[in-house]
Wavefront OBJ file of the C-alpha trace (Angstrom):
o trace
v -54.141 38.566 -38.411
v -56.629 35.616 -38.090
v -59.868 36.233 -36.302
v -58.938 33.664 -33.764
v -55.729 35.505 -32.391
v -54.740 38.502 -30.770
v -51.497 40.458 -30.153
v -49.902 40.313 -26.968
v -47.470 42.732 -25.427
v -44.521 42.050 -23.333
v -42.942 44.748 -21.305
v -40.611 45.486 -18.707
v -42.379 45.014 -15.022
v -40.162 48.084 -13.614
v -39.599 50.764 -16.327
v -42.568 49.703 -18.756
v -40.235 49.294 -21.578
v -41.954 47.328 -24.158
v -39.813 44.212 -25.359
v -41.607 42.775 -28.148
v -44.965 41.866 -29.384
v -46.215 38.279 -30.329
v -49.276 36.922 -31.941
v -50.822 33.888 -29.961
v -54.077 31.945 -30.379
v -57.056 33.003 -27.785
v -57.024 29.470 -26.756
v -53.592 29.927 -26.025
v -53.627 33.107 -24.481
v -52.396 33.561 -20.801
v -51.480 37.034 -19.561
v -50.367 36.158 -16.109
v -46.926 35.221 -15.939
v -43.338 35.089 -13.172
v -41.128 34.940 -16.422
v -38.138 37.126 -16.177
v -37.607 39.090 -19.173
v -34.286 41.287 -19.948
v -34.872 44.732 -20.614
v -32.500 46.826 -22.803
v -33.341 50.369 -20.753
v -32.668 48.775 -17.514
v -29.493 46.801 -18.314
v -31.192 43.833 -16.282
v -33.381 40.681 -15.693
v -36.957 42.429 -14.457
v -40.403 40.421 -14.273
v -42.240 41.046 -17.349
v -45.423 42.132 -17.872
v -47.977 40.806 -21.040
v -50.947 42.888 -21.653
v -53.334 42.549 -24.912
v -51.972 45.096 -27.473
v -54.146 48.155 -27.483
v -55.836 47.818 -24.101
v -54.850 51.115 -22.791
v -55.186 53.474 -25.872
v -58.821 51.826 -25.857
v -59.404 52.306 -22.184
v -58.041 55.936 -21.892
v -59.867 56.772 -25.436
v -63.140 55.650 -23.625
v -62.175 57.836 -20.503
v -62.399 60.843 -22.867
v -65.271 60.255 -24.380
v -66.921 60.551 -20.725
v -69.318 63.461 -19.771
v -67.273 66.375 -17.492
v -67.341 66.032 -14.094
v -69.675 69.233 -12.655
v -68.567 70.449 -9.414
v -71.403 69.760 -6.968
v -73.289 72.691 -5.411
v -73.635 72.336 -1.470
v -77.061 71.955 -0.094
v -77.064 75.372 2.136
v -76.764 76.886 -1.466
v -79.546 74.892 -3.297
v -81.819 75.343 0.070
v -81.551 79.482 0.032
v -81.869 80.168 -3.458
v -85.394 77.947 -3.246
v -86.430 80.348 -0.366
v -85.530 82.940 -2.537
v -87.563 82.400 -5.311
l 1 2 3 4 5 6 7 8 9 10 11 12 13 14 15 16 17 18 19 20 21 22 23 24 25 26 27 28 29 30 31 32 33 34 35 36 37 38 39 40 41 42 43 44 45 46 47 48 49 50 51 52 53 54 55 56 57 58 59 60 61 62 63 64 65 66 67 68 69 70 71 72 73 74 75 76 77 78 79 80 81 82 83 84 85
């Protein structure tokens, strides 16, 4: 794939089925669309939905990679164990 393109996706706007994916030019590109698409799962005409290829497996892999969330202790706690010492 040239340098100067990028894959789009093009799903299903109620079920998420994906139809197909096409190649367009980044000049070219437009993700927003009110195209109907027909979707084989849903028997029907649905709005469809383009998204750049890979744009969730990258987000969610990034999500991972994320330090874990450490419950917070409440301040009555922090407060008497300072006393303490």
């Amino acid at each position: 794939m040239p340098s100067n393109e990028v894959n789009v996706v093009r799903s299903c706007g109620e079920c998420g089925t994906e139809i197909e994916t096409v190649s367009v030019k980044k000049d070219n590109m437009m993700l927003s669309s009110k195209a109907q698409v027909w979707c084989p799962k849903c028997q029907a005409e649905r709005p469809e939905v383009l998204d750049v290829a890979g744009r969730l497996e990258s987000i969610e892999k990034e999500q991972r990679s994320y330090p874990k969330a450490v419950p917070a202790q409440p301040f009555s706690d922090r407060s008497s164990r300072s006393a303490k010492d």
